[in-house]
C-alpha positions in Angstrom: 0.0 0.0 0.0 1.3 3.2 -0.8 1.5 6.0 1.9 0.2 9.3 2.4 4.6 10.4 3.1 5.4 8.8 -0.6 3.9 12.2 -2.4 3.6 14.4 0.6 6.0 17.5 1.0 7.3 16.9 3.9 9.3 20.5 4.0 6.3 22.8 5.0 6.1 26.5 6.0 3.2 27.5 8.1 2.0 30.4 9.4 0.5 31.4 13.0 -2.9 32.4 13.6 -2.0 35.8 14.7 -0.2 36.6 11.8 -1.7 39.2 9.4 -3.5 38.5 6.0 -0.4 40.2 4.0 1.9 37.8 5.5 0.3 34.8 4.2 0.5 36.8 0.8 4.0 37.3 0.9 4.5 33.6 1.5 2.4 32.9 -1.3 3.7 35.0 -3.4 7.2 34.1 -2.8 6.7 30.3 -3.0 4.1 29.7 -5.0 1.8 28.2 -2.6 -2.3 28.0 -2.8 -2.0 26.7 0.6 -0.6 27.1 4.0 -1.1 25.3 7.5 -2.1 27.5 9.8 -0.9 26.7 13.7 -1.1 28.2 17.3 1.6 29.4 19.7 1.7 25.6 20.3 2.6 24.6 16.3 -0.6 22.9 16.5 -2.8 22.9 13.7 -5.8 24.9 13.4 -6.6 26.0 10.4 -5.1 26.5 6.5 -5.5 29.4 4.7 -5.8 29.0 1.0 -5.1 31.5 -2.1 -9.1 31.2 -1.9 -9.4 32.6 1.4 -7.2 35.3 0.1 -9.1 36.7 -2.6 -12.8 36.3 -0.9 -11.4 38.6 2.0 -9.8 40.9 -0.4 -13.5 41.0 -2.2 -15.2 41.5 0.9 -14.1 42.6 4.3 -10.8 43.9 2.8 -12.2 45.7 -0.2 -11.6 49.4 -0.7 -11.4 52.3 -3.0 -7.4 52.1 -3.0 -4.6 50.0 -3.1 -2.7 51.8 0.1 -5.9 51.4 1.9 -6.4 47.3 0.5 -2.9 47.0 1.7 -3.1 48.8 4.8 -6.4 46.2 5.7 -4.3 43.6 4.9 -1.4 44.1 7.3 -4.3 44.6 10.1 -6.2 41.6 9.6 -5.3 38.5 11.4 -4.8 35.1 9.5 -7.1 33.6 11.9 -10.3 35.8 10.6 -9.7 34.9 7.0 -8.6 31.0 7.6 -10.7 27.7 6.8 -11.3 26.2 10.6 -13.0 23.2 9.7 -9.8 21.3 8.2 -9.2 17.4 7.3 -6.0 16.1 8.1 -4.4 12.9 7.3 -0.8 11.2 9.1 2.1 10.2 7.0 1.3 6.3 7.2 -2.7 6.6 6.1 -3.3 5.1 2.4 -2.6 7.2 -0.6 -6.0 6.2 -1.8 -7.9 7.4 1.4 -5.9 10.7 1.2 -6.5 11.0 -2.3 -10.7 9.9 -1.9 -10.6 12.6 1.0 -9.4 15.6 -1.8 -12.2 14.1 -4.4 -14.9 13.9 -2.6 -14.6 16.9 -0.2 -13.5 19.1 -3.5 -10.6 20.7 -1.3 -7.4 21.3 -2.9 -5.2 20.0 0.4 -4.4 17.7 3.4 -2.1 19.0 6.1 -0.3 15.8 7.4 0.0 15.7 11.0 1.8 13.0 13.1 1.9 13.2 17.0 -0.4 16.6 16.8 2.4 18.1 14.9 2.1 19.2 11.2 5.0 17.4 9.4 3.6 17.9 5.7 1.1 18.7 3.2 0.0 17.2 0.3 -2.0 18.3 -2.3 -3.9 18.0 -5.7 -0.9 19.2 -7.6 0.6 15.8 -5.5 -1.7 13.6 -6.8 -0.8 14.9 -10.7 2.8 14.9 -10.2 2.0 10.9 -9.1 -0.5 10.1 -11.8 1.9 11.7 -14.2 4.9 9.5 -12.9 2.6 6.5 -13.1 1.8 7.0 -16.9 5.0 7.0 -17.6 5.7 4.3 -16.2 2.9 2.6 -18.1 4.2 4.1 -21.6 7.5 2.7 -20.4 6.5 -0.9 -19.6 4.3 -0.6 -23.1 7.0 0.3 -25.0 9.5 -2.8 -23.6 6.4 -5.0 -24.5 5.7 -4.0 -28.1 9.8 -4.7 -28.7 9.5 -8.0 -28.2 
């Protein structure tokens, strides 16, 4: 069976849930990231904020007639008013498959991985292409050997 740690990233920046909206931007930005884990003074999960979160509190509660003002809402605004609360989780040994049924059917784009109450990695849809991706090649790989014979 494969495991959740197989795909997962295992080197994962989170942020604190007293940090500002324009921090998790700046991570974002700089990284690349749609999603971070979101942890308390303990490093204990709590939440993830998403690119998603991002943009519906820019179109809402930090919307405004300038950019100086969006900006100066943003570096007010605490991570923990913006972040998704209700999270799934998975740990590094649980199934691939589960992980990967978990992201289908709840339509969410990642799974923090947490082992001891700790968040040790992420893994997310981009994961699960990367993997299906490696697996067809594979496949064309093993075809191609077959059709030489």
């Amino acid at each position: 069976m494969l495991s959740v740690k197989e795909i997962m990233t295992s080197s994962v920046i989170t942020i604190s849930d007293h940090e500002m909206v324009s921090d998790a931007r700046q991570i974002m930005d700089e990284h690349h990231f749609r999603h971070i884990p979101v942890v308390d003074g303990d490093n204990k999960l709590v939440g993830v904020v998403t690119q998603r979160d991002l943009l519906k509190a820019e179109s809402s509660s930090l919307q405004t007639s300038s950019g100086e003002a969006r900006q100066a809402a943003e570096t007010t605004t605490r991570i923990a008013d913006i972040m998704s609360a209700k999270i799934k989780s998975v740990s590094p040994e649980d199934s691939l498959k589960g992980a990967g049924l978990i992201l289908q059917n709840t339509k969410i784009g990642c799974l923090p991985v947490e082992e001891n109450g700790c968040v040790v990695g992420i893994i997310t849809d981009s994961d699960f292409v990367g993997a299906a991706i490696s697996l067809i090649d594979e496949l064309d790989s093993f075809e191609d050997a077959g059709s030489e014979n």
